[in-house]
N, C-alpha and C positions, 0 to 999 in steps of 0.2 A: 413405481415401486417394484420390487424385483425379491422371490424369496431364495433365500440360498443354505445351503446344509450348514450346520457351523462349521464342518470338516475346511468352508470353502470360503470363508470369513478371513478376511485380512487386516492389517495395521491401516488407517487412515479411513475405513469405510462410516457411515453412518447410520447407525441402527435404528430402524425407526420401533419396529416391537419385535416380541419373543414371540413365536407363530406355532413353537412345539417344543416338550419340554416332558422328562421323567419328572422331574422333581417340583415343588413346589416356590422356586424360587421368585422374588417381585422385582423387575427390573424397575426400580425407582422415575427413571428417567430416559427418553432419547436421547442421542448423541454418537461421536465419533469412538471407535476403540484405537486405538492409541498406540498399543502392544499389545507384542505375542502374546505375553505373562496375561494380558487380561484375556485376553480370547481363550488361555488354557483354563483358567480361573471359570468362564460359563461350559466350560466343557465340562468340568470336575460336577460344578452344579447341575450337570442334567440336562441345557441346553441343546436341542434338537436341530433347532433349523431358524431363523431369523428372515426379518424383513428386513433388505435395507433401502437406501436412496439414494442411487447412482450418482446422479447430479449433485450431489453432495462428499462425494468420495474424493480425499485431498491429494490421495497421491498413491499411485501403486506398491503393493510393498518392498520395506527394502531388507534385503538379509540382513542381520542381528549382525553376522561376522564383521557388516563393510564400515568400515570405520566411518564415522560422521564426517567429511571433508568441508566442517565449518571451523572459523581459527579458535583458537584454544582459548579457554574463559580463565579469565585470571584475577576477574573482580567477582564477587562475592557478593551478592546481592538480590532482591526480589524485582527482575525487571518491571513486576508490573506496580512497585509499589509508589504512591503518590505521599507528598509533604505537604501540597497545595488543593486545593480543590476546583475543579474547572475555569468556577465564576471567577474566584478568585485570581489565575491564570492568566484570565481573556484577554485583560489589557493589556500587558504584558508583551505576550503571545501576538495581538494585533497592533503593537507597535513597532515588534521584530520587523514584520511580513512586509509593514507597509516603509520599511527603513530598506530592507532587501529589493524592493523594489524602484528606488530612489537610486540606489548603489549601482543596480542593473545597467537603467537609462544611461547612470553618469558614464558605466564603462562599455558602453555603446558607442557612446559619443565620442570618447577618450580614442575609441578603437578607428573609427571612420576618420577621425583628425589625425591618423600617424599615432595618436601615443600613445606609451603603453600604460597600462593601468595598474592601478596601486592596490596590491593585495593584502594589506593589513585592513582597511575598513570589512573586508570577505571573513579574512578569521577572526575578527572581533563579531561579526557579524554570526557566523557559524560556531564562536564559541555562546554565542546567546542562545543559539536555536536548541543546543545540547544542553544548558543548564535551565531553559524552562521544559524540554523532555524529562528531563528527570524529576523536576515540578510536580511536571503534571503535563503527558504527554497528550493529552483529548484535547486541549485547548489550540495548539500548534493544527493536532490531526484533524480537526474542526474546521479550520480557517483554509487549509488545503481541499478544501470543497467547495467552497465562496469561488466558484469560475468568470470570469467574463469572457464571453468568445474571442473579442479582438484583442486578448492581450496571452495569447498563448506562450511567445516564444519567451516576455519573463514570466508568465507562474508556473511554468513548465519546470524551470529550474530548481526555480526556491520551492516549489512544493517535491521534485525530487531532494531536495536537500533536507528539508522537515522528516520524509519515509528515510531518509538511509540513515538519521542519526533514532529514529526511533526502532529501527531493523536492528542497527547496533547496539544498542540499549541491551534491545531484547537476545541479542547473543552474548551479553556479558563481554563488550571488547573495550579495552583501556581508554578510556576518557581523552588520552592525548591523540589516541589514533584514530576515535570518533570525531576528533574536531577538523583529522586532516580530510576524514572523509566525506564530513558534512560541506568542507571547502573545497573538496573537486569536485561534490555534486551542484552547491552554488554555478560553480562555474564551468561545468561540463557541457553547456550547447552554448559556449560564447561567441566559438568559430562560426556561427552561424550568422551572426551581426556580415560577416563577407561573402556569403551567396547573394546571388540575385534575388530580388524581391518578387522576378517572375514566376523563377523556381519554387523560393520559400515560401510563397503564400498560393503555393498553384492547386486548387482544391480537388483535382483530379490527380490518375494515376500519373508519375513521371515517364516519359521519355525514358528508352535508354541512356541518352546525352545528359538527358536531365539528373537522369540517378547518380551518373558519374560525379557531376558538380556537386550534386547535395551529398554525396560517402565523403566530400572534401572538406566537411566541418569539423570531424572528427581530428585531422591533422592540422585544420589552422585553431581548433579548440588548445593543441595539445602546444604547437607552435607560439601561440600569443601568453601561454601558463609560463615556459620558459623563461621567453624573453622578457617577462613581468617578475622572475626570481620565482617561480615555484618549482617546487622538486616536491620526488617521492610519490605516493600513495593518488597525492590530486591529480598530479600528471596523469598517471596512467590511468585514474576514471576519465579523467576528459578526454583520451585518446584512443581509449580501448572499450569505452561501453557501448559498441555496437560487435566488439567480437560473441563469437558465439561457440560454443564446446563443439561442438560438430566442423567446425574449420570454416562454415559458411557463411560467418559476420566478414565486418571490413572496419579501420583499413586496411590493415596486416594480412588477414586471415590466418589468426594463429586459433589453435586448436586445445582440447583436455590441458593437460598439465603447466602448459604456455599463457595459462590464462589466471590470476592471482583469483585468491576467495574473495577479495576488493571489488575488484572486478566485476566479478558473477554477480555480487551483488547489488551493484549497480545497475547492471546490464537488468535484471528482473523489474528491480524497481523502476525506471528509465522507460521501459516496456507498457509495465503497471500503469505507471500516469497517464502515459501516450494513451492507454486505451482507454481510459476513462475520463478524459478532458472532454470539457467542451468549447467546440470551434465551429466559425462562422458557417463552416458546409459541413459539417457532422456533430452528431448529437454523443453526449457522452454515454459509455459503456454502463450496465451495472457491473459493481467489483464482482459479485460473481463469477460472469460470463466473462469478465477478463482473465480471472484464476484458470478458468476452464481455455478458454486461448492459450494462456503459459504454459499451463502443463498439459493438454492433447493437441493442440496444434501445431505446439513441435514442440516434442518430446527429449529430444537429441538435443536443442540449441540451449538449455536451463538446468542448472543445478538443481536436481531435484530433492534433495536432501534442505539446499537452503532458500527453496521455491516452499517449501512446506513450512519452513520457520519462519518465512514472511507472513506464508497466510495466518498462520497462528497468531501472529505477534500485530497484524492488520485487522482481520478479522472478517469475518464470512461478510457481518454490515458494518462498516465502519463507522467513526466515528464520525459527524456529519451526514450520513445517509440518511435521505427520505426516505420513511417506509409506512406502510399500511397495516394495524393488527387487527386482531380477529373481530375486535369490538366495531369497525367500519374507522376510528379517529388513524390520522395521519400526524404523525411528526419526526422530528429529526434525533436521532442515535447521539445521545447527546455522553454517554459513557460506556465504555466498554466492557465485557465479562467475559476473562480470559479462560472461567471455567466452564461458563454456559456462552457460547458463542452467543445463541442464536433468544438468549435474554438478557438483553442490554435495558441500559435505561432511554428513557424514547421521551421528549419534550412533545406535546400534544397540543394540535391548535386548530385541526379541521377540520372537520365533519365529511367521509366519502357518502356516505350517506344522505348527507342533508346537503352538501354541495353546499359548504357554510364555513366561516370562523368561528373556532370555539373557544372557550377560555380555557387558558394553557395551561395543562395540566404536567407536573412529571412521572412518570408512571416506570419502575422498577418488574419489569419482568421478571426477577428471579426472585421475586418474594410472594413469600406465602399467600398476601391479601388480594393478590390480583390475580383473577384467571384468565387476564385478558394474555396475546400470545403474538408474536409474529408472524405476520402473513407472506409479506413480500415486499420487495424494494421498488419504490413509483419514483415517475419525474414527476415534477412542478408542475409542465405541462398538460399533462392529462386531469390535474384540477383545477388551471388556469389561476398556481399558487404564486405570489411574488413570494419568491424566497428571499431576492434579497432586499427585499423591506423589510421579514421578518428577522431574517438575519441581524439588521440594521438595530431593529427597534428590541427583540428581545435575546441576543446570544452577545451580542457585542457593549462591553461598556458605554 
């Protein structure tokens, strides 16, 4: 924790308490400030000096003057609001996932035999993934967590294609141009199907040589969309979501303005997954500590503006994270609270305490009757948990 004058309080920080104060004011609640307006707002009340939690700060601020350089909202609507309810959902939702991953294999195989592949099953495919988002987005964001090591290079895809149609959601962008984006994120590491398998599955740092051949998927990603009749918006994520604003991605090396809001947004989320998969020689990230790689470990290569709109609209625990609350019970973030991050609703099944199964409980963080709290985000492994048996037996139809 870290205390600081409010004079020195910025947008994105995370407050934890009010440490000095004229006035008699009750800060209700921890959380993020958000704006200026409200940071002027604890001034006005008397607020002297705060606590905040660095590690929890989303983004440095940005001037009020700089225009938001996300695309223009032209639907109308509460991104976060739901029709359906999770349960409801799942099937739905797990028969998309498991159809996207059928679609994969067949244009794998279509790609290694010479031919090219049929991109109407993708946008029927990616027009599904958009209209259960709008459902009921925790259902899809749920199933994007269900990893198995050895099948990275397809859920890599289709769980980027699940985040960019819920990213777009959540910026309010036109339902036709969400569909084109949910199908170049589908198919944005298809190039990859033509690296070597030495390369692509080499669990170690690459070679310089090696780099060279694997920055080459990006152009037979973009090459095989073409020749298959794709244009537009999918092209350019399966070609360009490795450029980076700083000029330092590939293949191009194009730089700032060269680079579409499509794009960037890919590129984050693309990023996002990668660090938080699990694979046969590395273990997955928490999203946490991946937000915190996006935005401090290069600062320069991310839209910071729509790097903060991601995390907002993902969320500190997402949906599907295992987490630990203050009561010692473990279970999975089974709904999101886009007002209180950090009290979500949490499925409950296992005792850290008793090193045990418990009967599963659902427990709403943000309501009155519970004072139980979020502690922190755990693997499976540290309680020797089959997730995906419970997965199996009680989140999936």
């Amino acid at each position: 924790m870290k205390i600081l004058p409010i004079s020195q309080l910025l947008p994105g920080m995370f407050v934890q308490n009010v440490t000095k104060q004229t006035g008699k004011i009750k800060v209700k609640s921890q959380g993020w400030v958000k704006t200026k307006s409200s940071i002027d707002k604890l001034i006005k009340a008397g607020i002297l000096e705060v606590e905040i939690d660095p590690d929890k700060t989303l983004v440095d601020s940005v001037p009020e003057k700089e225009p938001a350089k996300i695309p223009s909202v032209k639907i109308k609507r509460d991104p976060w609001q739901k029709t359906h309810s999770a349960e409801q959902e799942m099937g739905k939702a797990k028969k998309l996932y498991d159809e996207a991953k059928t679609l994969q294999i067949k244009a794998f195989k279509d790609i290694k035999a010479g031919r090219d592949i049929d991109i109407a099953p993708f946008r029927e495919l990616a027009s599904g993934f958009m209209d259960s988002v709008f459902r009921n987005q925790d259902a899809l964001a749920c199933l994007t967590q269900m990893r198995q090591k050895d099948a990275y290079l397809l859920e890599h895809s289709i769980n980027v294609s699940i985040l960019m149609s819920i990213f777009a959601k959540h910026l309010g962008i036109e339902k036709e141009i969400i569909e084109q984006l949910t199908t170049g994120a589908l198919l944005h590491d298809i190039g990859k199907i033509k690296i070597p398998d030495e390369v692509l599955n080499k669990p170690g740092r690459f070679t310089d040589d090696e780099f060279k051949i694997m920055k080459m998927h990006s152009l037979f990603s973009k090459e095989i969309l073409e020749e298959s009749g794709l244009t537009g918006v999918a092209i350019d994520i399966a070609g360009m979501h490795h450029e980076r604003l700083d000029g330092k991605g590939y293949p191009f090396g194009k730089k700032g303005d060269e680079i579409s809001q499509y794009v960037r947004m890919a590129s984050i989320v693309d990023v996002y997954d990668a660090l938080t998969a699990e694979r046969v020689y590395k273990a997955g990230m928490e999203p946490i500590k991946a937000f915190k790689i996006l935005k401090d470990g290069c600062p320069d290569s991310f839209d910071p503006i729509l790097l903060t709109k991601f995390i907002q609209c993902i969320g500190i625990h997402p949906v599907g994270t295992l987490v630990k609350l203050s009561s010692q019970k473990v279970g999975l973030v089974t709904e999101s609270n886009p007002t209180a991050p950090l009290k979500p609703v949490v499925k409950t099944f296992y005792s850290a305490k008793h090193s045990r199964y418990t009967q599963i409980q659902d427990i709403d963080l943000s309501s009155k009757k519970t004072s139980d709290s979020l502690e922190a985000a755990v693997k499976a492994k540290e309680y020797n948990i089959d997730l995906e048996r419970f997965y199996k037996n009680s989140i999936l139809p």
